[in-house]
C-alpha positions as CSV (number, residue, x, y, z in Angstrom):
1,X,232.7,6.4,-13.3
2,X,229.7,5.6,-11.3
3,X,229.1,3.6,-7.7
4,X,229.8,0.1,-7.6
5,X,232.5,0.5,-10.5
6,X,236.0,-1.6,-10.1
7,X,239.1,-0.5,-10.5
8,X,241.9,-3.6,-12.0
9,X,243.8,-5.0,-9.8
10,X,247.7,-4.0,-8.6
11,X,249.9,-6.6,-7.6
12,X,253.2,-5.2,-5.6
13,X,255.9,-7.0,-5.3
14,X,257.0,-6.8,-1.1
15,X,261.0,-6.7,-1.4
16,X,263.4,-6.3,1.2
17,X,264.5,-2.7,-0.7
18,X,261.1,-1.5,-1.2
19,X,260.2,-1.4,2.6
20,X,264.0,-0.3,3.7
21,X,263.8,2.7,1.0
22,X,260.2,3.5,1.7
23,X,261.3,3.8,5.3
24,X,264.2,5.7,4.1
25,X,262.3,8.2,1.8
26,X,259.5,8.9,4.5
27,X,262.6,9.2,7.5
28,X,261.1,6.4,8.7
29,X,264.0,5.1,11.0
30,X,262.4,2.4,13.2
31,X,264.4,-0.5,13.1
32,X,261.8,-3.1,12.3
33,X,261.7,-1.5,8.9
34,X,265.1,-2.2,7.9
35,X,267.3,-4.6,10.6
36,X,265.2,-8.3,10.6
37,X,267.8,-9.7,13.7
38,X,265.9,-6.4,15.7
39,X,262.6,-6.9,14.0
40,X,262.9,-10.3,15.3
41,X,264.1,-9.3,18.8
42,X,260.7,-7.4,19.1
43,X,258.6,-10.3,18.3
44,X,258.0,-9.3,14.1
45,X,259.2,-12.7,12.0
46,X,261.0,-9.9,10.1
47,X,261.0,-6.6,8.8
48,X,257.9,-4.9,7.8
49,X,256.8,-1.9,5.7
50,X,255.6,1.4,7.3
51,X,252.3,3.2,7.2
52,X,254.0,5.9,4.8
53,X,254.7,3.7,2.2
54,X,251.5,2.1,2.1
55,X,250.0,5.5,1.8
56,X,252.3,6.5,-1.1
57,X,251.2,3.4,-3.0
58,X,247.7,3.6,-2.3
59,X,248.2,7.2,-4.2
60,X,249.8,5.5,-6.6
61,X,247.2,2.6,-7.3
62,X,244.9,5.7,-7.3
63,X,246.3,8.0,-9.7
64,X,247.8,5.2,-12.4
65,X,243.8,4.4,-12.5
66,X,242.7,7.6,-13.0
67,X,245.6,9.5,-14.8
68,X,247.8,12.5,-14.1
69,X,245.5,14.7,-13.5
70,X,243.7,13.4,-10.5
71,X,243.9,15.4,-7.4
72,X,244.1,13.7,-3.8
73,X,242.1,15.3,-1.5
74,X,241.5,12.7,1.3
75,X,243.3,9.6,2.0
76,X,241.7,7.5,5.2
77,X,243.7,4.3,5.5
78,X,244.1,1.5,8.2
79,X,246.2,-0.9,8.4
80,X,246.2,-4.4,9.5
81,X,248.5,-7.4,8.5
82,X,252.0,-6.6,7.9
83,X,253.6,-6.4,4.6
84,X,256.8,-9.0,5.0
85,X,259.6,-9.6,2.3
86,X,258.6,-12.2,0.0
87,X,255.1,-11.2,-0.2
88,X,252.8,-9.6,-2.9
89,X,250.4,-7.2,-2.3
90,X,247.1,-6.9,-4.4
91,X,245.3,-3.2,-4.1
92,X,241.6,-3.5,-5.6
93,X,239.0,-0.7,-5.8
94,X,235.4,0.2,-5.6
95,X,233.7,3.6,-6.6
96,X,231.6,4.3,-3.4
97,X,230.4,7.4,-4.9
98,X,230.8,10.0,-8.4
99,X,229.1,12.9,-8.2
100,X,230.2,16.2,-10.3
101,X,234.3,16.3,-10.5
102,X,234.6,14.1,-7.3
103,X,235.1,10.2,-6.7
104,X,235.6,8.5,-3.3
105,X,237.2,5.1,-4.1
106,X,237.3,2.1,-1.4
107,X,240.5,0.9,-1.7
108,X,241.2,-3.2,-0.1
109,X,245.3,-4.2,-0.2
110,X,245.6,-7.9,0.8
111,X,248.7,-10.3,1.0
112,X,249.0,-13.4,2.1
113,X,248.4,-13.6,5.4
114,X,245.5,-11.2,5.5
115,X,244.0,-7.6,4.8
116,X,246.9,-5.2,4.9
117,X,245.8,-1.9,4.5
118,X,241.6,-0.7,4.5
119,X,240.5,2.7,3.7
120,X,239.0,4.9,1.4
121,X,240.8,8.1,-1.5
122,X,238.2,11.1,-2.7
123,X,239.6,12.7,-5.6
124,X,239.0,15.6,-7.2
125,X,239.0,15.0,-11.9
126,X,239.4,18.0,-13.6
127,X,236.8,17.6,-16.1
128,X,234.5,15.2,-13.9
129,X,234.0,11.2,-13.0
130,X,232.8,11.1,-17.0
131,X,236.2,12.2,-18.1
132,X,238.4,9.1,-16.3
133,X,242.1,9.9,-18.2
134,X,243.8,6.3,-18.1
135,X,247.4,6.1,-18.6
């Protein structure tokens, strides 16, 4: 790994039953996560995924690049358009910096309306950024 390297892309699927059991998992109860008439009511076109979810997929898109043994340390996300039903999210990355056993990725999700979620992951590889353990 070195700066300036890209991660593939990761297109997500946006269904109904991944935001409602995202917002489930993370006891996320807020309504516009899982009832569209009250979503709707509060001025959303329908329900939308949570900040938790996003964060769990982030790690996800993170560790599927870099393998099993990949610690988390930091995750620094922020988001911006919603994620609505119907819609696909694509997560990209770009190695900001490698040095020794730790990478900082800048991770970009987008979906069709806009830039959902902004932010960067350092992670710790066992083994260093030379030793990237894809799945």
């Amino acid at each position: 790994m070195r700066t300036g390297d890209t991660l593939p892309p990761l297109e997500i699927e946006i269904t109904r039953t991944l935001i409602v059991a995202g917002a489930i998992a993370s006891r996320d109860y807020q309504d516009v996560h899982h009832d569209a008439e009250l979503a709707r009511e509060k001025g959303s076109p329908d329900i939308f995924m949570n900040i938790l979810t996003t964060n769990g997929l982030v790690g996800r898109y993170i560790t599927d690049h870099f393998g099993p043994t990949a610690v988390l340390r930091k995750v620094a996300i922020r988001l911006g358009a919603p994620n609505y039903p119907g819609d696909t999210m694509v997560l990209t990355g770009t190695v900001e910096e490698a040095e020794g056993d730790t990478v900082t990725v800048r991770v970009v999700g987008t979906n069709g309306i806009g830039k959902h979620v902004t932010g960067t992951v350092t992670l710790v590889l066992p083994g260093g950024a030379d030793r990237v353990s894809r799945p």
